[in-house]
LOLUMVO-787895 format. One record per residue (C-alpha): residue number from 1; y, x, z. Coordinates in Angstrom, 3 decimals, padded with zeros to 6 digits. Layout:
<recs>
+-----+----------+----------+----------+
| num |    north |     east |       up |
+-----+----------+----------+----------+
| NUM |        Y |        X |        Z |
...
+-----+----------+----------+----------+
</recs>
This chain:
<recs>
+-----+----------+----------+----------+
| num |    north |     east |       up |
+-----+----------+----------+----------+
|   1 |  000.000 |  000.000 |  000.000 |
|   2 |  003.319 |  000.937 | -000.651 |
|   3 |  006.349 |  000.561 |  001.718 |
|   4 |  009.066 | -001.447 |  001.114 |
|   5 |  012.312 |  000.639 |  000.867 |
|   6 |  014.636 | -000.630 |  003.820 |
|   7 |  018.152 | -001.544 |  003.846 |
|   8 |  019.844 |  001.989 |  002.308 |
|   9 |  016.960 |  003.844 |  001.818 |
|  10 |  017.590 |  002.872 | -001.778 |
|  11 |  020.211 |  004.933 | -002.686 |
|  12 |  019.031 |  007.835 | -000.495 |
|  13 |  016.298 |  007.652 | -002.131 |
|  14 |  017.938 |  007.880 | -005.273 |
|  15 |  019.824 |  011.344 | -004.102 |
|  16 |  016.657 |  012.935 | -002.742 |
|  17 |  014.766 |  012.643 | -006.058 |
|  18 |  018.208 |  014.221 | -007.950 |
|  19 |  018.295 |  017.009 | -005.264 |
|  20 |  014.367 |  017.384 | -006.163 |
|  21 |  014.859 |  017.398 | -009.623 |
|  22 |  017.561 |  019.979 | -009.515 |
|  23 |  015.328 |  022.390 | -007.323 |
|  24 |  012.490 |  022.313 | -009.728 |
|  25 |  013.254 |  024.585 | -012.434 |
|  26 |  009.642 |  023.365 | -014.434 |
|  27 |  006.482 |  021.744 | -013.649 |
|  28 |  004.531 |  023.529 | -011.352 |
|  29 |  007.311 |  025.349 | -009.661 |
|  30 |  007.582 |  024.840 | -005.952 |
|  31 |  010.174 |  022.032 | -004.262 |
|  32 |  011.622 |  021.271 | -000.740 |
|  33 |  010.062 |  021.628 |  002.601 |
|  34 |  008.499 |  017.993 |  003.750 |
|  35 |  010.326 |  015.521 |  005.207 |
|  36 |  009.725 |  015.283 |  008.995 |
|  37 |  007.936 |  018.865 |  008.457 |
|  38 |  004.739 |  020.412 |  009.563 |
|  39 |  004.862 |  020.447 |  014.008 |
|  40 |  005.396 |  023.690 |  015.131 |
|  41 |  007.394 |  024.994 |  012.675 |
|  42 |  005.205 |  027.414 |  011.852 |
|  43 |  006.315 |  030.165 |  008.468 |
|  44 |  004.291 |  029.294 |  005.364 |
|  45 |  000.466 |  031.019 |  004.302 |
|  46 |  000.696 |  031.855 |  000.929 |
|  47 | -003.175 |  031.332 |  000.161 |
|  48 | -002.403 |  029.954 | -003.215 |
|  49 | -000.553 |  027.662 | -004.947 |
|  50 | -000.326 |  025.718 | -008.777 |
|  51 |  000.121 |  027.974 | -011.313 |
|  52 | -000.172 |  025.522 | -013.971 |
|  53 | -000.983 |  021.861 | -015.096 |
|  54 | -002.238 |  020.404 | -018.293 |
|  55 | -003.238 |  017.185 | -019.324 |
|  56 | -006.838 |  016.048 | -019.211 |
|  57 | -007.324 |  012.594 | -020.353 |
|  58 | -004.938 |  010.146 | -021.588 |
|  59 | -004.328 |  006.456 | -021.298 |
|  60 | -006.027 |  005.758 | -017.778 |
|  61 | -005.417 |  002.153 | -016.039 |
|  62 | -004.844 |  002.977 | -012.223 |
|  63 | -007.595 |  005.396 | -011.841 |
|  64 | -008.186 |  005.545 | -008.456 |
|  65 | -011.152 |  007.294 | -006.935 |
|  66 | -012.732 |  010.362 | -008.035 |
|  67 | -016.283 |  012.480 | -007.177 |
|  68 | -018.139 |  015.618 | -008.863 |
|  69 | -021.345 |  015.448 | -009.688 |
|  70 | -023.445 |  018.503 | -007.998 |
|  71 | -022.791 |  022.130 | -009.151 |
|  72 | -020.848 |  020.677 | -012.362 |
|  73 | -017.544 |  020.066 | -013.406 |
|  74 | -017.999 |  016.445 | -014.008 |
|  75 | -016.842 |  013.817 | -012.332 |
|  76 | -017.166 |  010.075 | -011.823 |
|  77 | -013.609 |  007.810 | -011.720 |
|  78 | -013.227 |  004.649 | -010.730 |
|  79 | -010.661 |  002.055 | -012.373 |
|  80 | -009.269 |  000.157 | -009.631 |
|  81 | -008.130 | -003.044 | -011.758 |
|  82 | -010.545 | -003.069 | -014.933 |
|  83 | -014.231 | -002.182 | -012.218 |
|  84 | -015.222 |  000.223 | -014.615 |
|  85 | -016.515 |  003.879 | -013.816 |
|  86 | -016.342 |  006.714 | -016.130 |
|  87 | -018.081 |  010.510 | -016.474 |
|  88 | -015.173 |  012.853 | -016.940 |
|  89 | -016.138 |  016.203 | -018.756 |
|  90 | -013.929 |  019.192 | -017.917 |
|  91 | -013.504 |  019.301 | -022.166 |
|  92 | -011.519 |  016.064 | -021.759 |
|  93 | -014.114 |  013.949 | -023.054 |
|  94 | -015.237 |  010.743 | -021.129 |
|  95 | -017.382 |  008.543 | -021.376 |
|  96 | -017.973 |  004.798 | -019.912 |
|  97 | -020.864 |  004.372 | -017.788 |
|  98 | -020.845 |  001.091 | -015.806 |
|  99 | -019.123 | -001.288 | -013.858 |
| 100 | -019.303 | -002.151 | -010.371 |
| 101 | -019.901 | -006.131 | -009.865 |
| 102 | -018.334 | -008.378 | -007.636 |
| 103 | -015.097 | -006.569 | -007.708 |
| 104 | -012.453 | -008.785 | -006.826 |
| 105 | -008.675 | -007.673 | -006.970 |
| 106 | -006.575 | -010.325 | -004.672 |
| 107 | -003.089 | -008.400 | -005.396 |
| 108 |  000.130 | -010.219 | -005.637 |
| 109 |  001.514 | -006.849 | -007.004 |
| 110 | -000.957 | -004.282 | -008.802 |
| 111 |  001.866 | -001.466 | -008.037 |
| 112 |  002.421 | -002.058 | -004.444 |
| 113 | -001.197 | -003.759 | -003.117 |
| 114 | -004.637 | -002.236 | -002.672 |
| 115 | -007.753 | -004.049 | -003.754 |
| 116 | -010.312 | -003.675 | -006.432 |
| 117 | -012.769 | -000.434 | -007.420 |
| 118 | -011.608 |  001.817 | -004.786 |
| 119 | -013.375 |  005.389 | -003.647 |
| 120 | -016.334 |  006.458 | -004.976 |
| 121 | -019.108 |  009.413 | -003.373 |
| 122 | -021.628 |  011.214 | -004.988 |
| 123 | -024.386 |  013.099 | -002.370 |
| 124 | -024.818 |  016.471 | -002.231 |
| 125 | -028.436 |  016.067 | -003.237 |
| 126 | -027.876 |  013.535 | -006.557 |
| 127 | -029.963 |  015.230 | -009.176 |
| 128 | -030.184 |  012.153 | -011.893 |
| 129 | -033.788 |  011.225 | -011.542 |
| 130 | -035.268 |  012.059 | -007.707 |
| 131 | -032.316 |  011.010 | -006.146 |
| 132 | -029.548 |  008.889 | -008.213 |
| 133 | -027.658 |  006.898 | -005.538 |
| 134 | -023.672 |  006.711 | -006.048 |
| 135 | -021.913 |  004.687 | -003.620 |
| 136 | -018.529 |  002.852 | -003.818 |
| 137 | -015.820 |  001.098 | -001.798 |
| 138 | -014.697 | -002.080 | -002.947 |
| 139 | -012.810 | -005.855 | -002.470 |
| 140 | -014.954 | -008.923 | -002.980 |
| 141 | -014.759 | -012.448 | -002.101 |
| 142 | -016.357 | -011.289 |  001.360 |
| 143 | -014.590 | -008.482 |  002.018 |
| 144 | -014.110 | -004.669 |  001.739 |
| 145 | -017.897 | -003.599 |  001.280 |
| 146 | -019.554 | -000.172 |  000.792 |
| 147 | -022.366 | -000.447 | -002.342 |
| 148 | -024.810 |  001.689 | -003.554 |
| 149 | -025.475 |  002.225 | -007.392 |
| 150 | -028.293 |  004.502 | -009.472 |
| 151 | -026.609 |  006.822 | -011.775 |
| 152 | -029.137 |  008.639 | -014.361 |
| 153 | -026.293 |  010.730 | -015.411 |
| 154 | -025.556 |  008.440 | -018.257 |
| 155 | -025.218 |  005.035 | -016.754 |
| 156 | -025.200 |  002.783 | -013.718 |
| 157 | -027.814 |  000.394 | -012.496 |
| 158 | -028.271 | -001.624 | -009.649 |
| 159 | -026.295 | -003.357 | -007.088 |
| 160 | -026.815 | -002.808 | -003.215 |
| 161 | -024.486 | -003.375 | -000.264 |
| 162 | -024.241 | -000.669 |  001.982 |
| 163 | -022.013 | -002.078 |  004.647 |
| 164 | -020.074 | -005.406 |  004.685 |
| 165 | -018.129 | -007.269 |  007.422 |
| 166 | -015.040 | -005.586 |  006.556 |
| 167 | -011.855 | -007.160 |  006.463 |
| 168 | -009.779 | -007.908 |  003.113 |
| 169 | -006.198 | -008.014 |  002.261 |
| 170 | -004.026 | -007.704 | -000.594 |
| 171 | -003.117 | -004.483 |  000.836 |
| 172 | -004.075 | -001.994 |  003.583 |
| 173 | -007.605 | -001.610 |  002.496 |
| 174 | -008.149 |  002.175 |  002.965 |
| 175 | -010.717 |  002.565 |  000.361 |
| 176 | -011.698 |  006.394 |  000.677 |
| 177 | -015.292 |  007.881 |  000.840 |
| 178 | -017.052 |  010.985 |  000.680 |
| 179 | -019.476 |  012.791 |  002.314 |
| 180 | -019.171 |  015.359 |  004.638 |
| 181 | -020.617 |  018.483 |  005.169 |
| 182 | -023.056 |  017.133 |  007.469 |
| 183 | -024.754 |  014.749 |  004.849 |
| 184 | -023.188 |  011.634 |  006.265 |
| 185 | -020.849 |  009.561 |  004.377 |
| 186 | -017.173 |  008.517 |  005.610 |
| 187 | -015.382 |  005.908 |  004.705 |
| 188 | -011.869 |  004.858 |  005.717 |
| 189 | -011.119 |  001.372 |  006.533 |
| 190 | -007.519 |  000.069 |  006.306 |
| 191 | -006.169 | -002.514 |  008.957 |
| 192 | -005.919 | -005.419 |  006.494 |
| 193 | -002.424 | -006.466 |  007.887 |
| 194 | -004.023 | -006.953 |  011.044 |
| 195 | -002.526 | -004.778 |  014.444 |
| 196 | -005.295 | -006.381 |  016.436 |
| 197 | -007.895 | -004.325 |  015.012 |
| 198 | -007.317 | -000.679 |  014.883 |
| 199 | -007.388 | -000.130 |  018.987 |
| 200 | -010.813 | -002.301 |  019.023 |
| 201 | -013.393 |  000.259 |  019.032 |
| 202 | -015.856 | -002.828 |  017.836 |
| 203 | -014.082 | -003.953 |  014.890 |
| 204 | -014.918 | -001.925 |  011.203 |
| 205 | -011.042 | -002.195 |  010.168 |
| 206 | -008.234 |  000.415 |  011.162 |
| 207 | -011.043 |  003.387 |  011.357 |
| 208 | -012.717 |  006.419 |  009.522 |
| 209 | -016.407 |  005.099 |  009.714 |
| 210 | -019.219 |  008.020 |  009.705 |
| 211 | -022.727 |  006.062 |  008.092 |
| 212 | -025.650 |  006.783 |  006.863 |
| 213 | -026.497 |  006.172 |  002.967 |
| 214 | -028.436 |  002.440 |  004.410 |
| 215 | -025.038 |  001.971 |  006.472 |
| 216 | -026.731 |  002.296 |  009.977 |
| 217 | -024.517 |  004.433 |  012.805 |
| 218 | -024.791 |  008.188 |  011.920 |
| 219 | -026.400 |  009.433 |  014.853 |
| 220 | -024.000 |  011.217 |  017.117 |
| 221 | -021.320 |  008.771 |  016.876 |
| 222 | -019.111 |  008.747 |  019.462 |
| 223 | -018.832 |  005.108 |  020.843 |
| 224 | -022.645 |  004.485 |  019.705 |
| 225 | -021.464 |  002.729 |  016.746 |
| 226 | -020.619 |  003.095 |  012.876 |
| 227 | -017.101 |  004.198 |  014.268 |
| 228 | -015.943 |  007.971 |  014.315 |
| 229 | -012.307 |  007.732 |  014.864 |
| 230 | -009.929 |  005.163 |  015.389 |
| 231 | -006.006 |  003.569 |  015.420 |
| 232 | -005.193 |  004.484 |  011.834 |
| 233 | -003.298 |  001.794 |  009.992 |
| 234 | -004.466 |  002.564 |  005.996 |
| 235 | -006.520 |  005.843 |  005.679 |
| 236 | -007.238 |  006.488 |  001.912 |
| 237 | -007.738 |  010.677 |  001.573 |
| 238 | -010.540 |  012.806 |  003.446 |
| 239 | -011.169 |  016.245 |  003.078 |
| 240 | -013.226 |  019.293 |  004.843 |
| 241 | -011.633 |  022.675 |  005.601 |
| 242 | -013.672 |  025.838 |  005.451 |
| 243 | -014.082 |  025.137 |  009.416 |
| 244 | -015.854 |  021.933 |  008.498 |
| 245 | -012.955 |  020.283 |  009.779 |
| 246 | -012.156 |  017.028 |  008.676 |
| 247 | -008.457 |  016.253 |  007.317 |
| 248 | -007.022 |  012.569 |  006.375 |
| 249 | -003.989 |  011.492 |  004.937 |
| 250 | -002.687 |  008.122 |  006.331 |
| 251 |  000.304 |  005.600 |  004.942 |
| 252 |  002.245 |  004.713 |  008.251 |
| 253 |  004.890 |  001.892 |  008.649 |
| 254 |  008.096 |  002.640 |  007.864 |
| 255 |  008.825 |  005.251 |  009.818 |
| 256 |  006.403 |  008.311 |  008.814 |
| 257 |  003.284 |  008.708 |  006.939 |
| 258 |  000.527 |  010.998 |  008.618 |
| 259 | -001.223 |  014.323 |  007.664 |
| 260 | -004.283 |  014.244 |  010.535 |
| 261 | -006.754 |  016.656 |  011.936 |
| 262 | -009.557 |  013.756 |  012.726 |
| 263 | -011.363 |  014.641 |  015.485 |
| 264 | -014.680 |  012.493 |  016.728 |
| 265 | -013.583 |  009.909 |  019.119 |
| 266 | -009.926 |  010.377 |  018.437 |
| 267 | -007.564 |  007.631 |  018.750 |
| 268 | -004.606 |  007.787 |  015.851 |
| 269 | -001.898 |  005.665 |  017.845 |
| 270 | -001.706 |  002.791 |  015.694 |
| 271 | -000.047 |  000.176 |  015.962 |
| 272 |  001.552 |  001.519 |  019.394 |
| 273 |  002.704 |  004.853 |  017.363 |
| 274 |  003.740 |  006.412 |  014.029 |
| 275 |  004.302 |  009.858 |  013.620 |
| 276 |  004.420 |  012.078 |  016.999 |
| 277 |  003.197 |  009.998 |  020.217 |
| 278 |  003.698 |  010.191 |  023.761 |
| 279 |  001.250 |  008.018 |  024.800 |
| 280 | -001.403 |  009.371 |  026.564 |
| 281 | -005.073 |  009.870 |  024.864 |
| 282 | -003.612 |  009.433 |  021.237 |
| 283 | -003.597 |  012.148 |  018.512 |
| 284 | -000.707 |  013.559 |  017.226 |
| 285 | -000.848 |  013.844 |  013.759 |
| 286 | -000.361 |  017.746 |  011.978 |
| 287 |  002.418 |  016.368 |  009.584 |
| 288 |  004.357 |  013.941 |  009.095 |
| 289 |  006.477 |  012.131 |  005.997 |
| 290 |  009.193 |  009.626 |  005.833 |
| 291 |  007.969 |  007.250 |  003.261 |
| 292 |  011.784 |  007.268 |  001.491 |
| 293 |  011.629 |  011.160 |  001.246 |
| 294 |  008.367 |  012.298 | -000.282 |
| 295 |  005.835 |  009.703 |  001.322 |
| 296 |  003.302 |  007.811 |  001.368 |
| 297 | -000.081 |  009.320 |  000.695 |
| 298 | -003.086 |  008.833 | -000.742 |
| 299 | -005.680 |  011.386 | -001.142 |
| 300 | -006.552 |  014.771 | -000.111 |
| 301 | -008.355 |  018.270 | -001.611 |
| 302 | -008.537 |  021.116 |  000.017 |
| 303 | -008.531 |  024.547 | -002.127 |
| 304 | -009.156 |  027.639 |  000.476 |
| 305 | -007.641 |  025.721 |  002.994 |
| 306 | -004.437 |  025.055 |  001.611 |
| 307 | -004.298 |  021.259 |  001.716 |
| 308 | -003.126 |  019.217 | -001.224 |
| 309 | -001.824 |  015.320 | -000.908 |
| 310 | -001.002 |  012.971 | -003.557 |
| 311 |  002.117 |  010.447 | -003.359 |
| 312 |  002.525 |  007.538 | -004.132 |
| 313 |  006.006 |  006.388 | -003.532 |
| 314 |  006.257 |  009.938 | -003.098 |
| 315 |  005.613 |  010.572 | -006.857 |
| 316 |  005.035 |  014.302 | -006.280 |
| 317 |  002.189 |  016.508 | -004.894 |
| 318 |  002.239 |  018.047 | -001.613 |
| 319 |  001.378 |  021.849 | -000.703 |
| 320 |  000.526 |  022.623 |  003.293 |
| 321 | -001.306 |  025.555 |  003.953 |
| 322 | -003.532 |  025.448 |  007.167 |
| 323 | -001.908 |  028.147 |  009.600 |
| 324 | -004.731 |  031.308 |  010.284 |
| 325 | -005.461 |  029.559 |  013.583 |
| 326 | -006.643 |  026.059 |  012.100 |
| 327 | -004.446 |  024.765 |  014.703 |
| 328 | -001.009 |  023.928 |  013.030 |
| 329 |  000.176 |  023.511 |  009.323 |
| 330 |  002.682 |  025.830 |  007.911 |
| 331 |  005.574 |  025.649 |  005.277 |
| 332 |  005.171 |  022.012 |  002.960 |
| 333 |  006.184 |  022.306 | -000.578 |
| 334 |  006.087 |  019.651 | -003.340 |
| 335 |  005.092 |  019.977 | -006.918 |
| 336 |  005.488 |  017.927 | -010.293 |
| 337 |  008.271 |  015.722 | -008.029 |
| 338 |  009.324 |  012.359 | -010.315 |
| 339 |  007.518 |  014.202 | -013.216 |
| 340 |  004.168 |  011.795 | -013.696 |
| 341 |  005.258 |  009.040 | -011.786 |
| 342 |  003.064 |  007.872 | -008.902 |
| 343 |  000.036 |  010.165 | -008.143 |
| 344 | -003.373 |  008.884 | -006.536 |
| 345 | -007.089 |  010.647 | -007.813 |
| 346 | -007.264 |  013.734 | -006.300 |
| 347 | -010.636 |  016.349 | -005.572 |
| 348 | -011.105 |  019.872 | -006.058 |
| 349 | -013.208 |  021.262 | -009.398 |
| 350 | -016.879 |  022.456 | -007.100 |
| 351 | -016.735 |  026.470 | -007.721 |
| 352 | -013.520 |  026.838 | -009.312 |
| 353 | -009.783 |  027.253 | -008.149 |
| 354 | -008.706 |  024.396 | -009.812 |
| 355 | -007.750 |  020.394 | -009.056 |
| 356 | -008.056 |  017.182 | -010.901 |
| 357 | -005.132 |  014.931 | -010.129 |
| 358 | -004.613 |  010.796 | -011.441 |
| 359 | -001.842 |  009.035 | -011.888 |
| 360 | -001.482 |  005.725 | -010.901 |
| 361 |  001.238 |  003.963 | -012.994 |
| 362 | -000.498 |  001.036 | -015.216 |
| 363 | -002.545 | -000.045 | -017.770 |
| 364 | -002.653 |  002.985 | -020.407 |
| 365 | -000.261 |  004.727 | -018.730 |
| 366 | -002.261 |  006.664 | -016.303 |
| 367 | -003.542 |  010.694 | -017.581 |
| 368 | -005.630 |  012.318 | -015.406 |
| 369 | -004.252 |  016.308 | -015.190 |
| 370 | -006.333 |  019.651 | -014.455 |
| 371 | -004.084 |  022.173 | -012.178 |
| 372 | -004.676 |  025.806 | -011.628 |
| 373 | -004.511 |  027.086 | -008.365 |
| 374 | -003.727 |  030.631 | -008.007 |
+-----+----------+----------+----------+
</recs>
């Protein structure tokens, strides 16, 4: 979901993307520190950066999630509006290979709400013919449900739900998935417009969820339930560091939008905070953005831990290098601001320096890009 821009945020608005335009000299070249800034204030780890993007594939329509197959550097992308997956090929070439059913899309506004073909997570261990199980996030006339699919590496099959009982709105419907480094798959649940249920530890909404590929409680769960961590308002980007440490990116209110180190058990703060938080037992988060200046996120890579976030409002993409102690996040710096319009797909090429990124502006609008990290 996107905020709605408050009494004169408009026009700052306006003089924030001319100051960003001004600063960035060409694609690719580095912008302005974040708004609200990285805690700590700690100088900026120069473990890379983009060196250079290039379009991909043309004429998307609001691609939205995005997950390599094993050892390759192909990927399956989901179509939020149109329920259609596609194999991309690092050549550019793409190819069709399914839809999921029962999609349902109950937006008033496709730019601004969330439903439809959201995340999608290919295991570790899919090979095409021993193992072929895909699994997807996505709005039906019951609600937000997980689902499994068979993918032969050409097309899907099959139809199974993984985990339902999820609320659905228009918007605030998290949407992201992927499995971790411990074989488990996590899935972020948004709190479908409703405060009630991020604080209840027994309700599926407002909450990273670790399952396992039937849906059951991963075992080690911290409240003996499918819940891992909780108080987030609309989660939609997960990523591991090199420490096996699991980051999130999280749209806030209107005050500031989250970067989060998600621990197990942790509570988020919302809806009693947004941003930094006094109250006691709730996380801080590592970042933070004011949605007006830069914010609202969506999804997250991680490329030797230097952290990369996709905007939506934002319309750029977001540098923060993780500090040498794990602890605290360094120097923020923006790329491509206002250049492709509102950014969303986002993962890291498996062995290479290198990121996919999606745009999210309409039907045929949409490219997906390929950026070189140096």
């Amino acid at each position: 979901m996107l905020h709605r821009v408050r009494p004169g945020v408009a026009a700052a608005a306006a003089v924030t993307a001319a100051l960003t335009a001004a600063l960035l000299q060409a694609p690719g070249a580095a912008a302005q520190p974040a708004a609200g800034g990285g805690p700590g204030g700690h100088g900026d780890v120069r473990q890379g950066a983009p060196s250079g993007i290039s379009t991909l594939a043309d004429k998307w329509t609001f691609p939205w999630g995005m997950s390599f197959l094993p050892k390759t550097a192909k990927a399956l992308v989901t179509e939020r509006y149109t329920s259609a997956v596609w194999l991309q090929k690092s050549d550019g070439g793409r190819k069709k290979v399914g839809t999921v059913p029962n999609t349902v899309a109950d937006d008033g506004d496709a730019t601004t709400a969330s439903g439809g073909l959201l995340g999608v997570a290919v295991p570790a261990t899919w090979n095409g013919t021993t193992d072929k199980d895909v699994f997807f996030v996505h709005t039906t006339s019951a609600g937000t449900q997980v689902v499994k699919m068979r993918f032969d590496g050409s097309s899907l099959s099959g139809y199974t739900v993984v985990l339902g009982g999820i609320k659905f709105h228009g918007d605030h419907n998290g949407g992201g998935i992927a499995f971790g480094p411990d074989g488990y798959l996590y899935v972020t649940t948004g709190d479908a417009l409703d405060k009630t249920t991020p604080q209840d530890k027994n309700s599926l909404n407002g909450k990273i969820l670790r399952i396992t590929r039937t849906g059951a409680a991963a075992p080690g769960n911290p409240f003996g339930n499918r819940v891992y961590s909780y108080g987030h308002r609309n989660a939609e980007g997960l990523a591991w560091d090199s420490r096996g440490r699991l980051w999130e990116a999280e749209i806030g209110g209107s005050e500031f939008d989250e970067l989060n180190l998600v621990e197990k058990g942790g509570n988020y703060g919302w809806p009693a905070c947004e941003g930094n938080c006094s109250t006691a037992g709730m996380k801080n988060p590592k970042s933070v953005w004011k949605p007006e200046a830069g914010g609202v996120p969506s999804q997250v890579a991680i490329v030797n831990d230097v952290i990369y976030v996709s905007t939506l409002r934002g319309k750029r993409l977001w540098r923060l290098p993780i500090d040498p102690t794990g602890k605290a996040i360094g120097r923020a710096t923006s790329y491509y601001s206002d250049t492709y319009g509102r950014l969303r797909a986002l993962a890291k090429v498996p062995g290479a320096n290198q990121l996919w990124l999606g745009s999210s502006n309409g039907p045929g609008q949409d490219n997906l890009y390929k950026i070189d990290i140096r």
